[in-house]
Structures are given as structure tokens and as C-alpha cells.
C-alpha positions in Angstrom: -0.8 -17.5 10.9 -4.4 -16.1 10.6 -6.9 -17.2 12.6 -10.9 -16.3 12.9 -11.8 -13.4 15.5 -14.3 -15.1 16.7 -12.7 -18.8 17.1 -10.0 -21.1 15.2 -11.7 -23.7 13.4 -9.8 -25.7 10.3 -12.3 -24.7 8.7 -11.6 -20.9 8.8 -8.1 -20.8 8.5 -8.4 -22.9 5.2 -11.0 -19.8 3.7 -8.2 -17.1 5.1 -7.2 -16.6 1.8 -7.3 -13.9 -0.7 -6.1 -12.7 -4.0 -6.1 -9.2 -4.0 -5.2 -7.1 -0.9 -6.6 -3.5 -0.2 -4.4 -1.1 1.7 -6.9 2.3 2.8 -5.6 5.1 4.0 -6.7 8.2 5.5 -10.1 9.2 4.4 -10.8 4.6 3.7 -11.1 3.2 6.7 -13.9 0.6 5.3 -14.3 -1.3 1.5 -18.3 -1.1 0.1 -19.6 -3.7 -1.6 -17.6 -6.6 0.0 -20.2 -9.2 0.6 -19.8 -12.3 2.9 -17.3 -10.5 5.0 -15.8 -11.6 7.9 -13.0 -10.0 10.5 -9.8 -12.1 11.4 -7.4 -11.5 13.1 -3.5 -12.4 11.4 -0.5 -12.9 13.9 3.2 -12.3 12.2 6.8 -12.6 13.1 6.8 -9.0 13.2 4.0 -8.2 15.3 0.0 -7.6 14.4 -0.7 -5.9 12.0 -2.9 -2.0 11.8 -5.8 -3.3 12.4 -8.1 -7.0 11.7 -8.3 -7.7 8.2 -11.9 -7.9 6.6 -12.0 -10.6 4.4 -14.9 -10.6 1.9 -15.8 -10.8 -2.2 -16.4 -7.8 -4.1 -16.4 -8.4 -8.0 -16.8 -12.2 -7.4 -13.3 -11.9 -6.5 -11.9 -12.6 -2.8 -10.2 -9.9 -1.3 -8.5 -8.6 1.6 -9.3 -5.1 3.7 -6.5 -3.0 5.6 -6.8 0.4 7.6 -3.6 1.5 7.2 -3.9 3.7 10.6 -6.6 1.8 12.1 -9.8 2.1 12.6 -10.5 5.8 14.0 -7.2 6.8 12.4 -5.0 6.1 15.6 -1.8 5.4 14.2 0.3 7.9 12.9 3.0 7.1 9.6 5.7 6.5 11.3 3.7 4.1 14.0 2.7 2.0 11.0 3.6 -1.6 11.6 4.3 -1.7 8.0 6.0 -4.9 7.6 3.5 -6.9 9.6 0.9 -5.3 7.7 2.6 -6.8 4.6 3.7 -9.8 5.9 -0.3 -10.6 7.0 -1.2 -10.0 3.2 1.6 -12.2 2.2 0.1 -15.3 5.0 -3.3 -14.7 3.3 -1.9 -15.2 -0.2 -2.5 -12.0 -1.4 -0.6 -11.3 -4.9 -1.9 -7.9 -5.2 -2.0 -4.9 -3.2 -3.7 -1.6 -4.4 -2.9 0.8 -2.1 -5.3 4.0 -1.9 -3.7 6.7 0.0 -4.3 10.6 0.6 -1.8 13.3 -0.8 -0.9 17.2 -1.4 -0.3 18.2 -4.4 3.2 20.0 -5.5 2.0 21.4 -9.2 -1.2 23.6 -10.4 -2.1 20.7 -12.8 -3.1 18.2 -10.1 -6.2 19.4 -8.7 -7.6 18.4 -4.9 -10.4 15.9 -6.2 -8.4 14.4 -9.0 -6.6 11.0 -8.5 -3.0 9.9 -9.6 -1.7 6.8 -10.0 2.5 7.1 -9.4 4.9 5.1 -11.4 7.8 6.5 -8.9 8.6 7.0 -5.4 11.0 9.4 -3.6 12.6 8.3 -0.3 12.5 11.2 2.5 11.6 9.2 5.1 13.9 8.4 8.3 12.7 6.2 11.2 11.6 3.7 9.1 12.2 -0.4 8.9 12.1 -0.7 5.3 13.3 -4.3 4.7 12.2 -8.1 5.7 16.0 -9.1 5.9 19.0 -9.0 8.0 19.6 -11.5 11.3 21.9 -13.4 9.3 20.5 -13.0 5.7 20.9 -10.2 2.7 18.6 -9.3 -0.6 18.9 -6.5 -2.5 15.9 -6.6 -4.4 15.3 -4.3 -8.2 13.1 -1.4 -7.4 14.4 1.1 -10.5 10.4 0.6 -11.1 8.6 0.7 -7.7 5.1 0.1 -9.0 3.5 -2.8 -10.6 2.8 -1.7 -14.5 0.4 -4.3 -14.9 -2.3 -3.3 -12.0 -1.5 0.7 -12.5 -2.7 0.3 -15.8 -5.7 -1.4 -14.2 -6.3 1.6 -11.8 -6.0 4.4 -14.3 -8.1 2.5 -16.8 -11.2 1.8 -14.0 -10.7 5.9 -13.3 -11.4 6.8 -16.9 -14.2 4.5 -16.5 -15.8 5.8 -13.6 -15.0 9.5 -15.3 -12.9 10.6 -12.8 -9.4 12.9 -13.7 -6.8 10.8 -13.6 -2.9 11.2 -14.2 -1.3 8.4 -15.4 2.1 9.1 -14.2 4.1 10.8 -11.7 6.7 10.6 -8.5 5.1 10.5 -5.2 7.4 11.9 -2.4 7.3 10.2 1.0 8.1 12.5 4.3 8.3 11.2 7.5 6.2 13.4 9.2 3.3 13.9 10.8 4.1 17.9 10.5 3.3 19.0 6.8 6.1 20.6 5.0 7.7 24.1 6.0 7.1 26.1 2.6 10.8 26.4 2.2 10.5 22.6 2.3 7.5 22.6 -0.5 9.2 25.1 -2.9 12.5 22.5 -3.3 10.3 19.7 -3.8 8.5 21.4 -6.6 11.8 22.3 -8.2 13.1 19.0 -7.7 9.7 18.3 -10.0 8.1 15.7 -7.6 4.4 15.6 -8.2 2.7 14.7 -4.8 3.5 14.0 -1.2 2.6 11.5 1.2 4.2 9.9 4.5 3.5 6.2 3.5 3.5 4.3 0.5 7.4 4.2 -0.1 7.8 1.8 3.1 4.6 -0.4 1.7 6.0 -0.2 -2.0 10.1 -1.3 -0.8 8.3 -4.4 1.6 5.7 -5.7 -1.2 8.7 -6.1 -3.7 10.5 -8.2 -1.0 7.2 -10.0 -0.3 6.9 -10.6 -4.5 3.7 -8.6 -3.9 2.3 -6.3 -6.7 2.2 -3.1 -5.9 0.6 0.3 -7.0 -1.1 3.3 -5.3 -4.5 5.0 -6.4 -3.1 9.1 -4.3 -6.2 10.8 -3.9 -5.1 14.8 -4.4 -6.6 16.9 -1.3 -4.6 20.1 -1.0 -1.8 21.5 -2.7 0.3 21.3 0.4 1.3 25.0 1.2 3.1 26.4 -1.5 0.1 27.8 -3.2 -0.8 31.6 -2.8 -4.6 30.8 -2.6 -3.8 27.6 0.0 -1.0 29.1 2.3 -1.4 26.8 4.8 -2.8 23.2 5.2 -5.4 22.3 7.5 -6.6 18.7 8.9 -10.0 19.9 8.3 -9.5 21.4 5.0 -8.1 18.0 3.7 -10.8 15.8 5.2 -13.5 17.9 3.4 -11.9 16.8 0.4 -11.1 13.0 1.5 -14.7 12.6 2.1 -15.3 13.8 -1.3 -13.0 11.4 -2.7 -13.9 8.9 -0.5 -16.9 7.7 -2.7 -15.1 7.6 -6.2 -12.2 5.5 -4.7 -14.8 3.1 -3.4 -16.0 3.1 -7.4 -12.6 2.7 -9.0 -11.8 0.1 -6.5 -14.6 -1.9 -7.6 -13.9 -1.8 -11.0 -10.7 -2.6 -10.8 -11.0 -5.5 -9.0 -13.6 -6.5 -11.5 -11.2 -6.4 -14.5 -7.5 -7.1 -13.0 -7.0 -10.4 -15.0 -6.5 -13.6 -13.0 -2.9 -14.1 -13.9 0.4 -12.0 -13.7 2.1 -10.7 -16.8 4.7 -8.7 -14.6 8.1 -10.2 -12.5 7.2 -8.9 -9.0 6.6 -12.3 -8.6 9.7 -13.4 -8.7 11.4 -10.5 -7.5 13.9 -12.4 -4.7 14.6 -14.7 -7.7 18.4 -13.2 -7.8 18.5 -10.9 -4.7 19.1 -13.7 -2.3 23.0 -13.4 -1.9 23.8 -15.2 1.3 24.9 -18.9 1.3 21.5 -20.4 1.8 23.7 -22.6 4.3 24.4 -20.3 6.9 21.3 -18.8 7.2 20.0 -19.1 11.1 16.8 -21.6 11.5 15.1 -18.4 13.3 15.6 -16.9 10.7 14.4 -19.0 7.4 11.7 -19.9 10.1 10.3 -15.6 10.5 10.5 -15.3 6.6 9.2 -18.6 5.5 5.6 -17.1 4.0 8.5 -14.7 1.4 11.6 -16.8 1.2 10.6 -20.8 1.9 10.3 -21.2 -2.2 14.0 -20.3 -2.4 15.3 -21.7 0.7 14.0 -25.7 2.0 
């Protein structure tokens, strides 16, 4: 249920709606350009969400705002209330979520300053709830391809257009941290051939696909985590120099991007539950069906 900071009129539930949901992480704690904003706040089974969700239009498109850690950066990764912060997208009618999130680097070709857009995840995460279901129901959804084709294509295309380095492809590795990796740690995940590291977007990525969200992930490269001889060690303030660097050309691809995703869906996120619901639909408790309604009430009356 959303409803307006600042009251609860019909009126403003009805316009708390939005396409295209924006997920910033460290270093985008604010979206420039969005025009006729206003804050609300969005109340879920699962609790509330990071932060209020700024809902404005930027391309002549409506979209949706999220600080992933709040607004100050207050929450750490593991705090994250990720599945509210999903679910809330979902209640708005968000269809899209482009997440932008800050990572190290584990190869010498991907620069701090240069962006990449990740076609794969790796899981290394471990105190995490990474799943809508259970309390009486089961789906195991696909996720051999953890990103939306259709809106990565959109994100590496608005880099190029904006002339910022892109790489089209590679597997982001999620930690649990908030510690950075030991170097021990950093040298077997460069020979396991992982390409960046991050301590979020995995949980996001596993909870859109239940939520028949697109999803994809514009990792801004900061650092090259500690593995490099000329960056031993990695240091809070050394990465924010760079995030606020790349702060500005995220806010450019975003824009673009929005501007030229196409109005419809070519891809089948959108009907990713449409064989991974596997309990009798008849057994399934009220409370249940009741706290997933906004992912699963198309399936289940």
C-alpha cells in the first residue's frame, strides 16, 4: 500500500504508480532531472522499505527513486530490507528496475571510472533472505540468466552514447560483507575469473525474478579491490573520490536510458512464476496469498 508523505488522498494513491524503478547505490543517493517529484512513503508485508521513494518523470517517463542504504548511507548490505524494497517497486507497478551500484574491480582491464553492465551473478553472500516464498507456499523460479537482456542492452547502448567505457559483459560477485576482501580472498576470485565485486545486487536480482521485475545493474568500477600491487589496500575515501566521479555519468546514462527503453517487454521476466508455483494452489494459507498478493494474485484467486 503506498500512501503520500504528506497525507492519503484517493487522489495520490491512484498517481503512485510507475513504470521504471531506480535502485542507487553508494555514491546515488538522489535521481537529476526528475521533474514533478514527490516523496511517498510505501508500507509492505515485509516491513518499509530503505528509504521513501521519490516519485517523479524524467524522459517524459514516470519513474520511481530508491536509496538502497538510505539517505546518508545508514544501512549497511546486509541491513538492506531488500525484499520490501522490491516488494514497494512491485505495489507501485514498476516493471523495471535498473539498479546502479558501486564495485571493485578483480581484472587490469576494468578500470575505476569505467562502467559494466553484468550478465551474471555469483552467490557468496550468507545472512541473507533471498526469496518472497515459504509459510506454506514453494517457487523455484529460472535464474540460469540473472539479468534482463532486453534493458542491459539498453544500459550499455545509452553508455556508448554518453561516451563512457563500457563492458558489455561479465560476472559480478556478491560478498556479504561490510569488510572488503582479505587478498587471499581477492586472488581466488580472480582465478575463479569473476569480473567485479559487490555486497548487493545478487539479493535484488534473485527477488525481482520472483516479483517478474526486470532486472539489470549499471556497476560503476571504483578500485580494484586489493589485489593490485599499485592499490594494496582499499580505502572508503579512495573509493568515494571515484564514486563522486562517476556519480555524474550514471546520472547521464540513466537518463538516456530511460528515454529509449521501449514501452513494452520483449523478454519473459514477466512471467517468470508462470511454472515455478509448485504447491496446490489449494492449500496455500489465506495469510499467506494475502502478504504476496501484489507477485502471485494473477496465478492464485
Amino acid at each position: 500500500m503506498a500512501t503520500k508523505k504528506t497525507g492519503k488522498s484517493k487522489r495520490a494513491k491512484s498517481d503512485a504508480r510507475a513504470a521504471i524503478g531506480i535502485i542507487g547505490g553508494s555514491g546515488l543517493y538522489s535521481m537529476a532531472g526528475l521533474t514533478n517529484t514527490r516523496e511517498i512513503r510505501v508500507k509492505t508485508p515485509f516491513g518499509d522499505p530503505s528509504e521513501t521513494i521519490v516519485l517523479g518523470t524524467l524522459e517524459g517517463k514516470r519513474v520511481a527513486f530508491l536509496a538502497r542504504h538510505g539517505r546518508g548511507h545508514r544501512i549497511l548490505p546486509s541491513e538492506i530490507n531488500y525484499r520490501a524494497n522490491v516488494y514497494a517497486m512491485k505495489l507501485l507497478g514498476v516493471e523495471r528496475i535498473i539498479s546502479v551500484s558501486a564495485v571493485g574491480s578483480l581484472t587490469e582491464d576494468l578500470r575505476p571510472g569505467e562502467f559494466l553492465v553484468p550478465d551474471q551473478f555469483f552467490d557468496r553472500t550468507k545472512n541473507r533472505i533471498c526469496t518472497f516464498f515459504g509459510e506454506g507456499i514453494v517457487a523455484h523460479v529460472a535464474f540460469a540468466h540473472p539479468t534482463c537482456g532486453q534493458v542491459s542492452d539498453v544500459l550499455a547502448d545509452a553508455c556508448v552514447h554518453e561516451a563512457i567505457m563500457v563492458h558489455r559483459r561479465g560476472t559480478y560477485l556478491c560478498i556479504e560483507g561490510p569488510q572488503f576482501s582479505t587478498l587471499s580472498e581477492a586472488e581466488v576470485h580472480r582465478q575463479l575469473r569473476f569480473q567485479v565485486i559487490g555486497m548487493t545486487n545478487v539479493t535484488e536480482a534473485r527477488l525481482a525474478r520472483e516479483a517478474e521485475i526486470c532486472y539489470a545493474t549499471i556497476a560503476m568500477i571504483t578500485d580494484y579491490d586489493c589485489w593490485h600491487p599499485q592499490h594494496e589496500s582499499v580505502t572508503a575515501s579512495q573509493i568515494i573520490a571515484t564514486l563522486n566521479q562517476n556519480a555524474e555519468n550514471a546520472q547521464k546514462v540513466l537518463r538516456t536510458a530511460v528515454r529509449e527503453l521501449p514501452a513494452t517487454r520483449s523478454c519473459k521476466c514477466g512471467s517468470a512464476l508462470g511454472h515455478a508455483l509448485v504447491t496446490d494452489f489449494s492449500i496455500v494459507p489465506k495469510a499467506t496469498k494475502k502478504r504476496l498478493a501484489a507477485i502471485i494474485g494473477k496465478y492464485i484467486s
